[in-house]
VEXDREN-2710 file (C-alpha; in Angstrom, 1 decimal):
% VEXDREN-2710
k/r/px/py/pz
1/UNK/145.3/308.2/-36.3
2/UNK/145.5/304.5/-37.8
3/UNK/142.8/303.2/-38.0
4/UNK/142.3/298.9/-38.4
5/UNK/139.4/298.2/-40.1
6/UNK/137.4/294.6/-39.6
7/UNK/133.6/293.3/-40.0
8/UNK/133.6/292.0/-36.4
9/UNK/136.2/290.1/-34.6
10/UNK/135.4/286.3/-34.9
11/UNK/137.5/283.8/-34.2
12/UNK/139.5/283.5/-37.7
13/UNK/142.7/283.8/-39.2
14/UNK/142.8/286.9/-40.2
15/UNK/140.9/288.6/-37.1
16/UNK/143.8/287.2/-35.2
17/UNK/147.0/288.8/-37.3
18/UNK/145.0/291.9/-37.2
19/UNK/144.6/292.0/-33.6
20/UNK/148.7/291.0/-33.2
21/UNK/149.1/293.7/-35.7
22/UNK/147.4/296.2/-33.4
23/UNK/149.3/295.2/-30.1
24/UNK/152.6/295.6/-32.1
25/UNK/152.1/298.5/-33.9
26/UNK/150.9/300.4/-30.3
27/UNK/153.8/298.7/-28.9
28/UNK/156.4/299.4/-31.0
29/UNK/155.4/303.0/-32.8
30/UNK/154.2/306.3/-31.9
31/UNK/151.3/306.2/-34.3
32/UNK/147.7/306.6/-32.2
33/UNK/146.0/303.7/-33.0
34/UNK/142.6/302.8/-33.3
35/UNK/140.1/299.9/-33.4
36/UNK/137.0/299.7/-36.2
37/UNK/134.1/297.1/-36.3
38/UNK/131.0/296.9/-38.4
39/UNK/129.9/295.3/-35.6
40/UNK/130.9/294.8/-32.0
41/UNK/130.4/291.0/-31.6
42/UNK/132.9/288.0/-31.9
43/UNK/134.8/285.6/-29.9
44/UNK/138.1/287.4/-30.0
45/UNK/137.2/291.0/-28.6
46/UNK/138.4/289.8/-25.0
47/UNK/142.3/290.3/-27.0
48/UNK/141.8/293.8/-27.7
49/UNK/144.4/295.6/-25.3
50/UNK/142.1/297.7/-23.1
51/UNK/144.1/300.8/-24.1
52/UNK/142.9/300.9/-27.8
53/UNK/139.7/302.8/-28.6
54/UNK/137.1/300.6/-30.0
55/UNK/134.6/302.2/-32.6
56/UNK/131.7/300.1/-34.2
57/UNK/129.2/301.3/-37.4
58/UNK/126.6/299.0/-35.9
59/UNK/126.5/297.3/-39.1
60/UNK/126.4/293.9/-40.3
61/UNK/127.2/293.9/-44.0
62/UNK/129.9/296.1/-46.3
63/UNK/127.2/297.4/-48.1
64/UNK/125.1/298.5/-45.2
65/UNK/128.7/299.7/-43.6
66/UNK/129.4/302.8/-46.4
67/UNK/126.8/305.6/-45.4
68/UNK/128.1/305.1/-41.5
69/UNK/132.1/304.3/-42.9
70/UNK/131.8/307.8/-44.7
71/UNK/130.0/309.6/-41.4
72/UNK/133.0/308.0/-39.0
73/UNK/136.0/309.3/-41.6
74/UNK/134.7/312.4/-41.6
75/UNK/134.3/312.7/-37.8
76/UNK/137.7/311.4/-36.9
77/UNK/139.6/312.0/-40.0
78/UNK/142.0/309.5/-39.9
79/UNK/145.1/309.5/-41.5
80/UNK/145.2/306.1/-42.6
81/UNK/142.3/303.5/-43.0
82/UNK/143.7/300.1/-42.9
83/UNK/141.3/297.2/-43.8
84/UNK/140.4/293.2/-44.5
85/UNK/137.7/290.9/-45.2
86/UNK/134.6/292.3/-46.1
87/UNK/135.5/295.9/-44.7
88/UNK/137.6/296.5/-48.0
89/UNK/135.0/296.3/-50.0
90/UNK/133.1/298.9/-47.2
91/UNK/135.9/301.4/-47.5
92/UNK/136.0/300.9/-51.7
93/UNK/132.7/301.4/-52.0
94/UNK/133.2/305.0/-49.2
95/UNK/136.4/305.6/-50.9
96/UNK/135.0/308.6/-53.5
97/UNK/132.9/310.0/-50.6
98/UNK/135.6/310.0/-47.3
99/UNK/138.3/313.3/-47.3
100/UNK/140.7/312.8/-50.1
101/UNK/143.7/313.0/-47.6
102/UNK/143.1/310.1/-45.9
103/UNK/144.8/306.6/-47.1
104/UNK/143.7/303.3/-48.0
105/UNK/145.6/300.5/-47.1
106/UNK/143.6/297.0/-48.1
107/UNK/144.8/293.6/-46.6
108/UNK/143.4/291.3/-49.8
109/UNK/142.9/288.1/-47.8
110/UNK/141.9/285.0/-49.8
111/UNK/142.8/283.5/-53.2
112/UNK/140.0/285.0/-55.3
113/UNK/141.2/282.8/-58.2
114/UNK/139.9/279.7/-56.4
115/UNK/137.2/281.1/-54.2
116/UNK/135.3/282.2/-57.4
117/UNK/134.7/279.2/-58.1
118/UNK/132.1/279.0/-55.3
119/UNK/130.0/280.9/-56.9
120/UNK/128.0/278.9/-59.6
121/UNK/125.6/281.7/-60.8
122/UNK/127.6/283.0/-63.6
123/UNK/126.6/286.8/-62.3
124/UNK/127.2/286.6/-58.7
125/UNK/131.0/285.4/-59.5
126/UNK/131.5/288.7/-62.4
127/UNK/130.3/290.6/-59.3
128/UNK/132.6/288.9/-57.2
129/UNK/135.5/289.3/-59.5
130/UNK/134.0/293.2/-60.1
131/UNK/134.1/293.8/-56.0
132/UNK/137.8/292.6/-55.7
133/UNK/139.0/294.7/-59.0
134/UNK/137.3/297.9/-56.9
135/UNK/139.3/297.0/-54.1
136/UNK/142.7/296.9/-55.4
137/UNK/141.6/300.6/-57.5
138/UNK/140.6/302.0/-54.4
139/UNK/143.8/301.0/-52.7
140/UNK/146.5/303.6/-52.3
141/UNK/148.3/300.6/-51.3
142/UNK/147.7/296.9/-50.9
143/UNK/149.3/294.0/-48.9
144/UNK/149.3/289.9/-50.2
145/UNK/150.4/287.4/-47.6
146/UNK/151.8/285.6/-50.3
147/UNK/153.3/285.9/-53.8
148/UNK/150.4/283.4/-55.5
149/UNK/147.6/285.5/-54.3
150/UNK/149.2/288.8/-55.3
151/UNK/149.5/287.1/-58.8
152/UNK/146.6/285.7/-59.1
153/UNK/144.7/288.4/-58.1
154/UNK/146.3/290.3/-61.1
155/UNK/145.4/287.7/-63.5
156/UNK/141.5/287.2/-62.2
157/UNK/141.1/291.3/-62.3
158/UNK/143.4/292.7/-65.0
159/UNK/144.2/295.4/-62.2
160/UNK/148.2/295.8/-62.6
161/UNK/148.7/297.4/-59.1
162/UNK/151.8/299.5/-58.9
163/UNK/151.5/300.0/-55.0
164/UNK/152.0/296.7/-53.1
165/UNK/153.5/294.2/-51.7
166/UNK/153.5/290.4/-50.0
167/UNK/154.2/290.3/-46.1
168/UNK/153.7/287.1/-44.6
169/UNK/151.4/286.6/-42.0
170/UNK/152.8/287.1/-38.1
171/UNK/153.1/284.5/-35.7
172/UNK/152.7/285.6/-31.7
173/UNK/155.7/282.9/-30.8
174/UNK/155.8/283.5/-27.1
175/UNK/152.3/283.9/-26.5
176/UNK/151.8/280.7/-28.6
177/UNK/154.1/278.7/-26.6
178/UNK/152.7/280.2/-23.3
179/UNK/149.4/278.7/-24.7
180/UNK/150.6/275.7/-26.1
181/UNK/151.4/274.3/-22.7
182/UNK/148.0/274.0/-21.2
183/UNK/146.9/270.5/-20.0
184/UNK/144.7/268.6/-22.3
185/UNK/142.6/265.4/-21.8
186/UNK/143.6/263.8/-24.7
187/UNK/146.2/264.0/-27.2
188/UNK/145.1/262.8/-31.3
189/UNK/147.6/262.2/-33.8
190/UNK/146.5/264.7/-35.7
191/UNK/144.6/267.9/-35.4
192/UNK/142.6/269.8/-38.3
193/UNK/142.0/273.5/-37.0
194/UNK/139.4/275.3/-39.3
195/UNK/135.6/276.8/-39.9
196/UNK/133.6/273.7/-41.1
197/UNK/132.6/275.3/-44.4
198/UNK/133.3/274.4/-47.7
199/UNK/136.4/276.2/-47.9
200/UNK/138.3/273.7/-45.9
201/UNK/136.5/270.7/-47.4
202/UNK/136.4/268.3/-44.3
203/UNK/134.5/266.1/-46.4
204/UNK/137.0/264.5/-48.2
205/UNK/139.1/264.4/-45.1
206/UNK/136.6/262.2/-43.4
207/UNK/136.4/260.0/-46.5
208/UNK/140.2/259.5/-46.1
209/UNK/139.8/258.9/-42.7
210/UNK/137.1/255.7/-43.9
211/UNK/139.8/254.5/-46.3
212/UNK/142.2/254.5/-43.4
213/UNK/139.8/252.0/-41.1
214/UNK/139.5/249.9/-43.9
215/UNK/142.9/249.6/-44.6
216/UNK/143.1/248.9/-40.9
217/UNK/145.7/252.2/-39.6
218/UNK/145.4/252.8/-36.6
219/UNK/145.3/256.8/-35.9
220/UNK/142.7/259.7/-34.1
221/UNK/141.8/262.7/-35.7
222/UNK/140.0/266.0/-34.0
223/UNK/138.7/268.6/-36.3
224/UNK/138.4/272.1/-34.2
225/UNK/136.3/274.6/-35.4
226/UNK/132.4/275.5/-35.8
227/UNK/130.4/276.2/-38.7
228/UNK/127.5/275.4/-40.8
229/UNK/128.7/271.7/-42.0
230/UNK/128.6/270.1/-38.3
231/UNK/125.8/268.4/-39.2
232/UNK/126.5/267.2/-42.3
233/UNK/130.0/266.1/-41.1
234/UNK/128.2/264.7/-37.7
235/UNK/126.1/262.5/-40.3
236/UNK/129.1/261.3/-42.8
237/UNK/131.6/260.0/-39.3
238/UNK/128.1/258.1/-38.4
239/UNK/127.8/256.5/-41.3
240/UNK/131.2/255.4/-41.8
241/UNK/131.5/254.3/-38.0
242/UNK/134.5/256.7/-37.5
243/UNK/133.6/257.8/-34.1
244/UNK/136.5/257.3/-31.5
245/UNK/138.4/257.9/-35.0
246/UNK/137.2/261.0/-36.0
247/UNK/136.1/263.8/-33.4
248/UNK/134.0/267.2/-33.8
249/UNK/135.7/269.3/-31.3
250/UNK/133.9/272.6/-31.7
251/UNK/135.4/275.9/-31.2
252/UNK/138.4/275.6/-29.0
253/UNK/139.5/278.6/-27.4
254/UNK/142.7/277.5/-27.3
255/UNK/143.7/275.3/-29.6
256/UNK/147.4/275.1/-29.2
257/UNK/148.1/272.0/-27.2
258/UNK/146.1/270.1/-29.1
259/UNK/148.5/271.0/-32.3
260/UNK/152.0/271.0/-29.8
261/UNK/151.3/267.2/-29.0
262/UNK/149.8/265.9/-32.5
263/UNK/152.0/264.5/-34.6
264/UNK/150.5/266.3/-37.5
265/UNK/148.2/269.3/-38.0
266/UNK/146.6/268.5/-41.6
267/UNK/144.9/271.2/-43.8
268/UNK/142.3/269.9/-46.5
269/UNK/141.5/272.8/-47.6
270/UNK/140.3/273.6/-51.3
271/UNK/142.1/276.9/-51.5
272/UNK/143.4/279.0/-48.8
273/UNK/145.1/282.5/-48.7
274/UNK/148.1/282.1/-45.8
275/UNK/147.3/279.9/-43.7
276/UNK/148.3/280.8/-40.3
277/UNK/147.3/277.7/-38.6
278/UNK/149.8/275.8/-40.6
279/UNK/152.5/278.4/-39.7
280/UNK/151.7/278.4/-36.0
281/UNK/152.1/274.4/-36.5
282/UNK/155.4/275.0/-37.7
283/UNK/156.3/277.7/-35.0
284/UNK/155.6/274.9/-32.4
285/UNK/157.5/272.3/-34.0
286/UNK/154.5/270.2/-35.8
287/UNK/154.7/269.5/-39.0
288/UNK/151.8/269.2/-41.3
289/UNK/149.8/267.5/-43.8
290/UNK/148.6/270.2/-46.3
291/UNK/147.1/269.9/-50.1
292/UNK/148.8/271.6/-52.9
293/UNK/145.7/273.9/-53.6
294/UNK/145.7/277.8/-54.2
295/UNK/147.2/279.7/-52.1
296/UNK/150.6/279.8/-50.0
297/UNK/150.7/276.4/-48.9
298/UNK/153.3/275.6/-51.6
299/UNK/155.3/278.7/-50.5
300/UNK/154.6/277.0/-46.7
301/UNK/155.4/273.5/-46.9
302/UNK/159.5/272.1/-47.3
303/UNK/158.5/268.7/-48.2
304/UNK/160.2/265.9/-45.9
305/UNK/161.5/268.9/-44.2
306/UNK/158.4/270.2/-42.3
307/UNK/155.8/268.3/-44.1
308/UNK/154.1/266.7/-46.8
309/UNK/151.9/268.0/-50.1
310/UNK/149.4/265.8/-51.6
311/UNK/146.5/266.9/-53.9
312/UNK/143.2/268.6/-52.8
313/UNK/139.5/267.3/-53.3
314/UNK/141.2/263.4/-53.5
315/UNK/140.3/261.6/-50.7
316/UNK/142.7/258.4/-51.6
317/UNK/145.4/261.1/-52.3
318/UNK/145.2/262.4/-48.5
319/UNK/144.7/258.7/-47.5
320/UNK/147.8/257.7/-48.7
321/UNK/149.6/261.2/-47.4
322/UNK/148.0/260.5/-44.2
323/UNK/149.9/256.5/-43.7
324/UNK/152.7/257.4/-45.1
325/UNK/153.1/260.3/-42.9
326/UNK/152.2/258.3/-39.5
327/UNK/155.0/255.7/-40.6
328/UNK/157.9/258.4/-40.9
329/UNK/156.9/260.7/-37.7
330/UNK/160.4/260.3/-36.5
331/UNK/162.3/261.5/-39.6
332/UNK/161.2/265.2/-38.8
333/UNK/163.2/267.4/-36.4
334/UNK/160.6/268.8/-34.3
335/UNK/163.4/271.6/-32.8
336/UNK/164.9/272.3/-36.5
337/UNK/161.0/273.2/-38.2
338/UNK/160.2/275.1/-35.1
339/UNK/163.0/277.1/-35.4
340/UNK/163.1/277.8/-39.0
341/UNK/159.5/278.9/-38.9
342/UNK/159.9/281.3/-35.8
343/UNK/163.0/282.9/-37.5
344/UNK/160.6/283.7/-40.6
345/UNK/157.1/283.8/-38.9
346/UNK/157.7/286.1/-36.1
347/UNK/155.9/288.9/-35.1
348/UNK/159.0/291.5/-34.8
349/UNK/159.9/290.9/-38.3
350/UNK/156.4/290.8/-39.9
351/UNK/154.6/293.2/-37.5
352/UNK/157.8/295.9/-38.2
353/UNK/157.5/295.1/-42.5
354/UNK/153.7/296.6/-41.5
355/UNK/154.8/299.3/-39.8
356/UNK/157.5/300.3/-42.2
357/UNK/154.2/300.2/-45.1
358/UNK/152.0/302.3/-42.2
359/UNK/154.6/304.7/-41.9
360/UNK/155.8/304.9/-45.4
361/UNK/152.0/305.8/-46.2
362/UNK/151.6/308.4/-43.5
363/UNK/154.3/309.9/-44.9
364/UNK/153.1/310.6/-48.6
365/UNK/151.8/314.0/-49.4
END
């Protein structure tokens, strides 16, 4: 049994590849496959196909996760223990206690480089930096979604993995298509798809937006997503007067036709590890405003081909990404990007380069 491995299934990035990951791998392999939660909760469990078991440890943490991880593994004793987010650290931490035949495969999701840097107590961040080196050493094998976050996580840890490789994340095209066509109320010029946490540092976005009004362009911005910064960010469009500029969305189930009929989907982002909003952008023809931080945006982004760079935490610097971009719309071949990103992105390709890893490590003695 394969067993995928998550905290809960919220509405993020990588909840969603993991769940596409599941419906191709039980669509497309003989492998029995299984479902694993800390906890049962989260926006996205209605996109679990009803045919995959669902187990949950009832827990809410990685560390209060281990005593009930090591109980489940050796109930079931499954042959492979795939895992992301905060369930790798779970399964390192079970890894000396579970039966020795089963495998670890560890989906290292973020750019740890970067997101250290949120940690300002000196301690918490060699702890953070401790946690990801365990990870990696209790990985019989691990998967990057892009080539700067494999290397960078070998530089922050000094752990010189031998076992792993980068897969990019998968795109659902026909299914995001399908989606994409649902009838909106109003369309923005561009969309900004994201939790509003620091991470993805809507601030400075919203400051660009107040050096936009003041430099009289015209546009409309809506920032989907929820988070712990609504009020803040509710605050800082008040106080510039960007309302009917800027607009707090929320969580959008569906957030696809809102990116199909922007012009742009912008990411302001500090650091990210693959963005799959920005590829899904790409997959529906958008192109997009991203910053040049850590992470795969670089490895993303064509410039004047599908999109524009410009640097992260400068609000003048996405200001003057932003008018430039709204004055050249029609230089980008909506058909050409959508293309080129569905022949890399798909889910066939990537979801089979997982399998082919699964497989590979079922197979080992």
């Amino acid at each position: 049994m394969i067993v995928f491995y998550l905290p809960d299934l919220r509405a993020g990035g990588a909840e969603r590849v993991i769940i596409n990951l599941i419906k191709h791998c039980h669509a497309h392999s003989d492998l029995p496959i299984a479902l694993l939660l800390g906890n049962k909760e989260g926006q996205l469990l209605d996109q679990v196909p009803p045919d995959i078991t669902v187990y949950t440890l009832n827990c809410r943490s990685a560390k209060t996760s281990v005593v009930a991880l090591i109980k489940f593994c050796h109930r079931y004793k499954p042959d492979v223990i795939f895992a992301t987010l905060g369930a790798s650290l779970a399964i390192a931490l079970a890894k000396s206690f579970i039966p020795g035949n089963i495998k670890v495969i560890n989906r290292l999701g973020n750019t740890i480089g970067a997101e250290k840097l949120l940690y300002k107590n000196s301690l918490k961040r060699l702890l953070y930096i401790y946690a990801n080196k365990l990870i990696g050493t209790a990985s019989d094998f691990s998967i990057f979604q892009c080539n700067y976050m494999a290397n960078d996580y070998m530089k922050e840890t000094g752990v010189r993995l031998k076992d792993y490789t980068v897969i990019y994340n998968p795109v659902d095209t026909q299914k995001v298509e399908t989606l994409a066509t649902e009838a909106i109320d109003i369309i923005y010029d561009i969309v900004a798809v994201g939790r509003l946490d620091v991470q993805k540092d809507y601030p400075t976005l919203i400051t660009a937006c107040n050096i936009l009004k003041h430099r009289g362009i015209k546009f409309s911005i809506a920032i989907l997503g929820d988070g712990k910064l609504k009020g803040q960010l509710v605050d800082q469009i008040g106080q510039h007067q960007l309302n009917g500029m800027v607009t707090l969305l929320g969580h959008v189930k569906n957030p696809y036709p809102y990116i199909a009929r922007a012009q742009y989907l912008i990411s302001s982002s500090l650091y990210e590890g693959f963005s799959n909003v920005i590829i899904e952008a790409l997959c529906l023809g958008t192109p997009v405003i991203a910053t040049e931080c850590p992470g795969g945006n670089k490895e993303t982004i064509d410039v004047n081909n599908n999109g524009y760079l410009c640097e992260p935490s400068d609000a003048t610097a996405i200001a003057n990404t932003i008018e430039t971009a709204l004055g050249e719309r029609a230089k980008f071949n909506s058909e050409k990007i959508k293309d080129n990103a569905v022949a890399k992105y798909n889910l066939q390709k990537i979801g089979d380069a997982y399998k082919d890893v699964i497989t590979s490590i079922v197979k080992l003695p």
